[in-house]
N, C-alpha and C positions, 0 to 999 in steps of 0.2 A: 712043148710046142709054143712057141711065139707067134702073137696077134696083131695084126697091122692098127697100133694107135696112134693117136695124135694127142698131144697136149693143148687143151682149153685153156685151162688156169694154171698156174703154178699146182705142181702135184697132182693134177684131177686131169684125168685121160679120156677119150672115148674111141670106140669101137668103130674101125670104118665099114663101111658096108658093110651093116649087120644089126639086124630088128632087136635084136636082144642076145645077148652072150652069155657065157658062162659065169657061175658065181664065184669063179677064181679064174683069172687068166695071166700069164704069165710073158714079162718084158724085159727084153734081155737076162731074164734068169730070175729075174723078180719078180712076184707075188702079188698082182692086185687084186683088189676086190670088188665087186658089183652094186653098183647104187644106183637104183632106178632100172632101166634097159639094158643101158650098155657104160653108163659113165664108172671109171677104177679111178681108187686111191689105193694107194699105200697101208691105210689103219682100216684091220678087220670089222675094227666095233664103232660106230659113232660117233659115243660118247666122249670116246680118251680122244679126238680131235683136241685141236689147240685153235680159238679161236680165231686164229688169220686162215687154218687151214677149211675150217667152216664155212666161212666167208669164201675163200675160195670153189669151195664145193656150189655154195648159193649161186655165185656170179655164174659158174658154168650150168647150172640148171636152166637159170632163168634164160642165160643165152642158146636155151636148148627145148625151148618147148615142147616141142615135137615128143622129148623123152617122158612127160611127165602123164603119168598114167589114168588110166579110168579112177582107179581109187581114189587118186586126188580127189577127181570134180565129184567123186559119191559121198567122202567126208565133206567135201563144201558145202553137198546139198544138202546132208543131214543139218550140219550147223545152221546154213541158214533159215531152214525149214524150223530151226527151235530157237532160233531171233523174231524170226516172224510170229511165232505162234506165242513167245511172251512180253515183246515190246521192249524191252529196254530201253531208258533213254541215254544210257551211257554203256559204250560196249571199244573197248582196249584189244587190236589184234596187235600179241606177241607173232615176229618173225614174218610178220607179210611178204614181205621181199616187193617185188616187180608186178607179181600177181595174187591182190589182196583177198580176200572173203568177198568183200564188196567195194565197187568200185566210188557209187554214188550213194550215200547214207540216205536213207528214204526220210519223208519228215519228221519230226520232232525228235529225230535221234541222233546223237553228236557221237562219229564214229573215228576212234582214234588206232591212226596205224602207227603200227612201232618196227625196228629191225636193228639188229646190231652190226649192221654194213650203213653207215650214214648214205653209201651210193642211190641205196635203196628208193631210197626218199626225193629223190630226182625227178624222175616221172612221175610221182604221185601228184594226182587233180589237185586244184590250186582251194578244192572244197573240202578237200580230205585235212584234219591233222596228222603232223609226222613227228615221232621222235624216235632218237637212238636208244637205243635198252639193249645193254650189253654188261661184259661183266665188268669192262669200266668205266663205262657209264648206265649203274646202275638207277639214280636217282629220276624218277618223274616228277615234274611236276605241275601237278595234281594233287589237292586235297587230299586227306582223309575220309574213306571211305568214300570216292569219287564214282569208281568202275561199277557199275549193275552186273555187268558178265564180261569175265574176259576167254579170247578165242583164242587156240593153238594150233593152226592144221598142218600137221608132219614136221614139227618144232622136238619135240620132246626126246626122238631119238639121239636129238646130240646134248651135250651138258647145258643143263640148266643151274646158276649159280646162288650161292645161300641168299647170299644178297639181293638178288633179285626175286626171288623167295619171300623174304622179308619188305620187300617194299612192295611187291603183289599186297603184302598181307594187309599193308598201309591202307592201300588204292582201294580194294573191294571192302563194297559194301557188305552190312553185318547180313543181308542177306541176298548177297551178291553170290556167284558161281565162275568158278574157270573150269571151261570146259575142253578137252581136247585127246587127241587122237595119240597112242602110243605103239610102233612098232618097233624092229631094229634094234632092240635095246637087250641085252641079255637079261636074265632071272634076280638076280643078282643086285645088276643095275636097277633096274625099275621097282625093287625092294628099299635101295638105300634113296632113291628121289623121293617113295612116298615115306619115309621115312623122314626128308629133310623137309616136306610139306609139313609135315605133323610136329616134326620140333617146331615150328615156325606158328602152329597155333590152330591150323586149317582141319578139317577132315576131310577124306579121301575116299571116293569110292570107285569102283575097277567094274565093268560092263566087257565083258570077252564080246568080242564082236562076233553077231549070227549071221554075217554075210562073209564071215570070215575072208572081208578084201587082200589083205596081207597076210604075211606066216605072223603068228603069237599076235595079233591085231586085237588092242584094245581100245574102248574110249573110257577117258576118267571124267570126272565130277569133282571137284575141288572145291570148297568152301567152308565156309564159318559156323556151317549150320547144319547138322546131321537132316531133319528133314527135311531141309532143302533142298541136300544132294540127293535125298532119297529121289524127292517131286520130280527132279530135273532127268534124275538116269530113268526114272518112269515114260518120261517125255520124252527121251531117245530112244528108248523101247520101241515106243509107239510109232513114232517116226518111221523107225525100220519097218516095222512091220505091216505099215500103212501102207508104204510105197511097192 
């Protein structure tokens, strides 16, 4: 059966007249797949994206708000709910896009957005930092052990690069945390990333999400410091279960 889409972006379709589709629909005979509601590409998994087609995906999200789900604004509020609750003065969102964590950094906290679509960075507040972080432009800069906490919200399903890996590892503090959300990602995958964190120097920890917002829905804990990931997934705990 064939579905009435339209092309957003190069490659990335949506659903006309229709709240939410199937997680395979089929166009002209070919096979897409369900990201979000109703947006289809072409690649089943994420991660094997090639980063123009990433980017392509982002551009049509953001021109598409309407698609972007409760989940989202439920990881936002977790996240921000465990900014607020331990102050950082330096906090790094990987992947912001259009619609950041925060839009206006509250006092004493110097908040840096990043995205690997430089378009991104466009309408970002003239209060905000911006930089490009991608896989070829991996370099920040920023000090040595600059970032307090870095943020991921709905980043992690698509490839994340060694090299940006290794220059996270730069950035955060010795007892700094990246914190962020992982679905969409097969078994497999999500095995070989924390794997690439842990070559890189980091430890890892893995929270199954009890709100189970998405299918296989995790949040990790990434940092330099076993009890710190420990203190941190503790405080997401609480978070959840608070609210």
């Amino acid at each position: 059966m064939n579905h009435k889409l339209i092309e957003v972006e190069q490659g990335v379709f949506r659903l006309v007249d229709d709240d939410q589709g199937a997680d395979v629909v089929h166009r002209n005979g070919e096979p897409l797949y369900r990201f979000m509601d109703n947006l289809y590409i072409r690649q089943q998994h994420l991660h094997l994206l090639t980063p123009e087609e990433v980017t392509n995906l982002c551009r049509a999200r953001s021109s598409n708000p309407q698609l972007i789900s409760g989940a989202n604004a439920r990881v936002k509020d977790v996240f921000l709910n465990y900014l607020e609750r331990t102050t950082p003065k330096v906090v790094f969102e990987i992947g912001a896009g259009k619609l950041p964590l925060i839009n206006t950094a509250p006092p004493g906290m110097i908040y840096i957005l990043s995205d690997a679509d430089p378009e991104a960075g466009e309408d970002i507040s003239s209060d905000n930092n911006f930089c490009v972080f991608s896989s070829s432009d991996f370099r920040l800069g920023y000090g040595d052990s600059y970032f307090d906490v870095v943020v991921a919200v709905f980043v992690f399903q698509f490839h994340v690069y060694t090299k940006q890996i290794a220059e996270l590892y730069r950035c955060i503090a010795s007892n700094g945390v990246l914190i962020a959300n992982v679905y969409r990602r097969p078994q497999d995958a999500r095995l070989d990333l924390i794997n690439d964190f842990k070559a890189a120097g980091f430890f890892v920890s893995v929270l199954s999400d009890p709100e189970k917002l998405c299918k296989i829905h995790e949040y990790w804990i990434i940092g330099k410091s076993e009890e710190k990931n420990t203190a941190a997934i503790n405080l997401i705990e609480s978070i959840i279960s608070d609210d």
